[in-house]
C-alpha positions in Angstrom: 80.1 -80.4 216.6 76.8 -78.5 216.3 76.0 -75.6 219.3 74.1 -77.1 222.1 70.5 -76.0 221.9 69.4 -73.2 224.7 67.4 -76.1 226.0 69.4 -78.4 226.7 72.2 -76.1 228.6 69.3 -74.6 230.6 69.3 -78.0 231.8 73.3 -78.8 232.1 73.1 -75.6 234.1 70.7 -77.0 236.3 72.5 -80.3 236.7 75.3 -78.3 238.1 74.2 -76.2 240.4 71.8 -79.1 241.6 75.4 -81.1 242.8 77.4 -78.3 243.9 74.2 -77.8 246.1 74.5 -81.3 247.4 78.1 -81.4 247.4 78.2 -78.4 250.0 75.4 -80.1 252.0 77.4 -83.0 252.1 80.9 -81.5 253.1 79.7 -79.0 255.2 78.0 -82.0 257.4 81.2 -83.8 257.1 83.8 -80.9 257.4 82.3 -78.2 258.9 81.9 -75.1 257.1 85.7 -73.4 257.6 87.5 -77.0 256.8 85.6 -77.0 253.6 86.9 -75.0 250.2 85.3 -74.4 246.9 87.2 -76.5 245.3 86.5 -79.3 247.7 83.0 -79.3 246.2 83.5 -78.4 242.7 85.8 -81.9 243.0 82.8 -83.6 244.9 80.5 -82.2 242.6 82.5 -83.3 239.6 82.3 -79.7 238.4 85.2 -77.7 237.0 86.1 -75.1 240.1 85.0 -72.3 237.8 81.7 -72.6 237.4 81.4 -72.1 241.3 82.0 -68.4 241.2 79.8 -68.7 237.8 76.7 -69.7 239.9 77.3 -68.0 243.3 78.9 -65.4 244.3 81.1 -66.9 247.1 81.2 -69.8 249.7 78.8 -68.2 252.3 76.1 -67.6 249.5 76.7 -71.4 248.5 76.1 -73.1 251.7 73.3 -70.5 252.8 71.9 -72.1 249.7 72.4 -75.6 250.3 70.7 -75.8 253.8 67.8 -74.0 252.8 66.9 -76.5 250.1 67.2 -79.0 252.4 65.5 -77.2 254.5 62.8 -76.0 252.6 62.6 -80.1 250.7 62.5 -81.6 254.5 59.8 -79.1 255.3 57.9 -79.5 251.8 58.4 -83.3 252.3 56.5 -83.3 255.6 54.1 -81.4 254.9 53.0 -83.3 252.1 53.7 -86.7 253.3 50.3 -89.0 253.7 48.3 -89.3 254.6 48.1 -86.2 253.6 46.1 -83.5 255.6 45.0 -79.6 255.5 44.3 -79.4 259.2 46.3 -76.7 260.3 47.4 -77.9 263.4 48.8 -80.9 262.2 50.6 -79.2 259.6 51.8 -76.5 262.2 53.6 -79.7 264.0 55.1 -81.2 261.2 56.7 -78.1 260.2 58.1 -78.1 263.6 59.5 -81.9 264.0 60.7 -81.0 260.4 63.0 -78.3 261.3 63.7 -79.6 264.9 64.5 -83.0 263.4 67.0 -81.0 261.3 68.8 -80.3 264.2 68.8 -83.5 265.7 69.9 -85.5 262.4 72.2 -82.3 261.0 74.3 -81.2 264.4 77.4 -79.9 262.5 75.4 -78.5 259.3 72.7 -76.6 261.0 75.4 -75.6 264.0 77.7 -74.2 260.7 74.6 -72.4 259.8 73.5 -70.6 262.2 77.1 -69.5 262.9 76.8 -67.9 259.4 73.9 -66.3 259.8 75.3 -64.3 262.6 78.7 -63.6 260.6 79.2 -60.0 258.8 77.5 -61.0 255.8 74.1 -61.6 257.5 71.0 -63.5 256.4 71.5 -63.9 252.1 68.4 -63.9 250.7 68.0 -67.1 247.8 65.7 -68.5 245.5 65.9 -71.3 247.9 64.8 -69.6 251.2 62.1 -67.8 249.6 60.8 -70.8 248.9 60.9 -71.8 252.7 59.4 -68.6 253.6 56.6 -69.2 251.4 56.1 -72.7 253.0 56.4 -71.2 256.9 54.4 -68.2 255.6 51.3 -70.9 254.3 51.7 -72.9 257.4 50.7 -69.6 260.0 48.1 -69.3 257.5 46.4 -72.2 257.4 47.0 -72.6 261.5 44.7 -70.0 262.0 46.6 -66.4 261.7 44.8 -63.1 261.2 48.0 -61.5 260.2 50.9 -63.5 258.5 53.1 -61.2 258.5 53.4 -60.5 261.8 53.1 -64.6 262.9 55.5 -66.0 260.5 58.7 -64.1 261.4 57.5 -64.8 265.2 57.2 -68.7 264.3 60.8 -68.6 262.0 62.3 -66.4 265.3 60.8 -69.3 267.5 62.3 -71.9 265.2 65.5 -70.6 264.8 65.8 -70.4 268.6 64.7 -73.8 269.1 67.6 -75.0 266.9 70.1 -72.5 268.0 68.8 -74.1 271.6 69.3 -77.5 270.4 72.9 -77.1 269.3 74.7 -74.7 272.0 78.0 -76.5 272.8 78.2 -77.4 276.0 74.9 -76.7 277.3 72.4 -78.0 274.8 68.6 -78.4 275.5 66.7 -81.3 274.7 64.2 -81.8 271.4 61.7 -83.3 273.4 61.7 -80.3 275.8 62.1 -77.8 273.2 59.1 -79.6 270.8 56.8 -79.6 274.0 57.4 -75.8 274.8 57.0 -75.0 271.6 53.9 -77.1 271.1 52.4 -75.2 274.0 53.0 -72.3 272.5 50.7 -72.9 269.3 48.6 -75.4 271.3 49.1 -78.7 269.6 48.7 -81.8 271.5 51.7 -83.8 271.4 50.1 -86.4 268.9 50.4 -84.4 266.4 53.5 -84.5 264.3 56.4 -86.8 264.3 56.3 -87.6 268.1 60.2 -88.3 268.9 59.0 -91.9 270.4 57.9 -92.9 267.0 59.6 -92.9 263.1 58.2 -90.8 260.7 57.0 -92.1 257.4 59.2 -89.0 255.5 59.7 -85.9 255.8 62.6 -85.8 258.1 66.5 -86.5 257.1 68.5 -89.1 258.2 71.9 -88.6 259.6 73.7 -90.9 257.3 73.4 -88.9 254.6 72.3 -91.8 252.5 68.8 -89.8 251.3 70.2 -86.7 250.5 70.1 -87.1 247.2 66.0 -87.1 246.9 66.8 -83.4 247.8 68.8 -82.5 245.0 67.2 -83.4 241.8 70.2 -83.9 239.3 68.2 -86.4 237.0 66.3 -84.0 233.8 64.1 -82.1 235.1 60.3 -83.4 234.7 58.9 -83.5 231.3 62.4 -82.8 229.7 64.5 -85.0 228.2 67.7 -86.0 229.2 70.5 -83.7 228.0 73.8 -85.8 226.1 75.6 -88.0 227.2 78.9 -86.8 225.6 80.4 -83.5 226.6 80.8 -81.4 229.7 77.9 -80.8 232.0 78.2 -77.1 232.2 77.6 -74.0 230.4 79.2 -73.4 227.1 81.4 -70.6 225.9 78.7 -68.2 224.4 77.0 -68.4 227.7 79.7 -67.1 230.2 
């Protein structure tokens, strides 16, 4: 059988980290994060359990990554949903209901992480969460800020609070409440958004689990074609 071309296991590679991706989102929601091994999603992925520790260096840096592509997807998704619009106050409320609605539809994920972020290893920096830093970054932007980076780690701080507010065990605090005090903070009417009386068109994640996939894109990657058929999805020999 003739070498696969560098090509085409760029995209295998791709493929699989795309599912393991999913897979963790999945289990984690499931599961929770301590009840859920590598190998449980390297067998949910349909990935051989090595190339876990091929494309992440452990289970923390894994999940980290997981949420925040669905993170960063759910925000991306309602941001961009139509109709469409550049005001910057409607976009500072859909990133909001975006990341609140998170923690309404997600309980056990989001609870799992932020309960990492506060473990030994810290906040671990990803491709993934750059890319939702970039997206909270344009969003205090285009709402009006004079300095970015001072606004955007006060609205990700205000965020993460929200959610962390959202989820306490035993004592948690209401979206609604926490959307309107938030909302007053950046002075957006309550109109704006994903109102929690209404259904949003998209941009928010349904607890079923049933969209997830629209996430994690392990169909070829746009303008490529599909890798074979035949043979293991996963990197060959030379490229270990």
């Amino acid at each position: 059988m003739s070498p696969r071309s560098a090509l085409v296991n760029e995209e295998l590679r791709r493929r699989s980290k795309e599912r393991l991706l999913q897979a963790a989102v999945e289990l984690v929601s499931e599961r929770g994060y301590e009840a859920t091994t590598l190998g449980d999603i390297a067998d949910r992925a349909g990935s051989a359990r090595g190339l876990v520790s091929y494309y992440f260096p452990g289970k923390r840096q894994l999940v980290q990554s997981a949420v925040h592509r669905l993170m960063h997807r759910t925000l991306e998704e309602a941001l961009e949903r139509e109709p469409s619009s550049e005001d910057g106050r409607e976009r500072m409320a859909r990133a909001i209901d975006a990341i609140l609605g998170l923690a309404r539809d997600r309980p056990v994920l989001m609870r799992q992480h932020m309960a990492g972020l506060l473990q030994a290893e810290g906040f671990l920096p990803c491709p993934e969460q750059r890319r939702l830093a970039e997206l909270l970054g344009d969003t205090v932007a285009r709402h009006g800020s004079h300095d970015v980076d001072a606004d955007y780690p006060m609205l990700r701080a205000l965020l993460m609070g929200a959610v962390y507010a959202a989820l306490m065990p035993g004592a948690p605090m209401p979206v609604p409440v926490l959307r309107a005090e938030l909302f007053q903070r950046y002075r957006l009417d309550w109109e704006l958004g994903v109102p929690p009386d209404t259904e949003a068109p998209g941009g928010t994640c349904g607890a079923d689990g049933t969209d997830l996939a629209r996430f994690f894109a392990t169909g070829p990657a746009p303008g490529r074609p599909a890798p074979p058929a035949a043979g293991p999805e996963e990197p060959d020999a030379q490229s270990k």
